[in-house]
N, C-alpha and C positions, 0 to 999 in steps of 0.2 A: 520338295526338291531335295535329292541325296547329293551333300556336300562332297568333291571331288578332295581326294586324301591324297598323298599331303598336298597342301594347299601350296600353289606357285604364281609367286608375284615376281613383277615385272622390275630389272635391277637397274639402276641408274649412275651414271660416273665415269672415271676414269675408264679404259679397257681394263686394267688389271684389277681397280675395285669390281667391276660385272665380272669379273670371272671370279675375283674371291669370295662373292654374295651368290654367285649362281653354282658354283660347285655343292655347296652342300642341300640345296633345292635338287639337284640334278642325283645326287646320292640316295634322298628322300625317295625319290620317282623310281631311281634304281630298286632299292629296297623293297619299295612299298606294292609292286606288281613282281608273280612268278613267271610271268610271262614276257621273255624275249625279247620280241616282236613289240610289244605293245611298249615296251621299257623304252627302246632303241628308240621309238617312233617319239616317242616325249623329249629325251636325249634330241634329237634333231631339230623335234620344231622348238623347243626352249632357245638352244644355241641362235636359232635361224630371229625368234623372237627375240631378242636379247642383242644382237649385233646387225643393224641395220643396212651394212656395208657384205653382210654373207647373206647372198642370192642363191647360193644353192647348200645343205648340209644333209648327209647319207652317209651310212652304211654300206660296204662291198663285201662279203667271206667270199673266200677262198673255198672253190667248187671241191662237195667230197668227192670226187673224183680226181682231184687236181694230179695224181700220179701221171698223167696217163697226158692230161693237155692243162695244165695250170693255166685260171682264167680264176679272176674274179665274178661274182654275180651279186647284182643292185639288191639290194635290201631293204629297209626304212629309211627314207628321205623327206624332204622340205624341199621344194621349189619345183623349177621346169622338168617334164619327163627326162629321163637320163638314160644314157648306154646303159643297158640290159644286162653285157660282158665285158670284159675287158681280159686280154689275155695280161699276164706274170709277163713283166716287163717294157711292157706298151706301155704308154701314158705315162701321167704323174702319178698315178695308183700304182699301175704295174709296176712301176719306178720304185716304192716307196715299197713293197714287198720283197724284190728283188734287193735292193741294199739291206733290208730288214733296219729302215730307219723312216725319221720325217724326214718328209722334202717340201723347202717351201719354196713355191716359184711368182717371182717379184709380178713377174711380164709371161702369159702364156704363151703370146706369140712366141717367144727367142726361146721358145725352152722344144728341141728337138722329142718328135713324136707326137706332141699333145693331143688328145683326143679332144675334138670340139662336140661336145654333148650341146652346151648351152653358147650363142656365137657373145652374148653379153659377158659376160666371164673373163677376168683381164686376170686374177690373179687367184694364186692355187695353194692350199696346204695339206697334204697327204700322211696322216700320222697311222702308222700301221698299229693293228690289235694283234701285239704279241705273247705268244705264253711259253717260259722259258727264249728257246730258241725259234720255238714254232708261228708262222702268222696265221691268223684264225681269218684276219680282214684288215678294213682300214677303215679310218673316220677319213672322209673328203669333206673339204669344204672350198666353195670358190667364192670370191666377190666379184662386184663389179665393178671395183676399185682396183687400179693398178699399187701394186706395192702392201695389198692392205695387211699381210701377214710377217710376224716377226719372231724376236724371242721370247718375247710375253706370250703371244697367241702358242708358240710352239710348246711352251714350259708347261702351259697350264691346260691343251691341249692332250698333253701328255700323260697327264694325270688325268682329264677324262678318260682317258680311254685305257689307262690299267683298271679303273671301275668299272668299266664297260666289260673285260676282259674277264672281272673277277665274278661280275654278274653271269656272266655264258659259262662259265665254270659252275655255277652252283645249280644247272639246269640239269 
């Protein structure tokens, strides 16, 4: 049996000790594959593994094409099949490209536009993968917890995802 490199075990505690014990596992993963695709895909089922309250965690970039009809396209994810597209502006994605910031949404119903991919899904955080000024994508994640996202998740969220960003730079 060939031992899976680096090794990633399962983090326990606080929300903010799981995120300070699972970022540098998730750096490890980053690193440790040239590949993309296969990095992102670890990046999501970790997070999805690791926080039992996030039902659904994926990837979106920003179609190369986007000149012409800006639309994000689903990438690596964890949970129920999801929207395929999303246009720049729709939804809590689009949303989260368009201000070229995080959005976190308490309640999805009262948040005008939402896209209902998954009808389980009560609460949203959209942390866009930006480089400079530019978005490349977004990390989505939903629960099925109303409320379940804050400034902890946002903070450290954040930092996922400049590694995320600095990984897709070194492709």
């Amino acid at each position: 049996m060939i031992p899976m490199e680096p090794a990633f075990t399962f983090v326990q505690g606080s929300k903010e000790e799981k995120y300070r014990e699972l970022i540098p596992q998730l750096n490890a993963l980053l690193e440790g594959e040239r590949d993309v695709v296969a990095s992102l895909g670890n990046v999501a089922a970790a997070l999805k593994m690791n926080f039992y309250d996030f039902n659904w965690v994926g990837f979106y970039f920003l179609s190369a094409i986007a000149d012409e009809h800006p639309e994000l396209i689903l990438g690596p994810f964890q949970g129920k099949p999801a929207c395929t597209r999303i246009k720049v502006g729709e939804g809590v994605c689009g949303t989260s490209v368009e201000r070229l910031q995080t959005v976190i949404v308490p309640d999805v119903r009262k948040f005008p536009g939402h896209i209902y991919c998954d009808p389980d899904s009560q609460s949203e955080i959209v942390v866009p993968l930006v480089q400079g000024r530019k978005v490349l994508g977004v990390l989505d994640i939903d629960s099925d917890r109303p409320g379940a996202f804050d400034e902890v998740d946002q903070r450290f969220l954040e930092n996922i995802a400049s590694e995320v960003v600095r990984k897709i730079r070194q492709r």
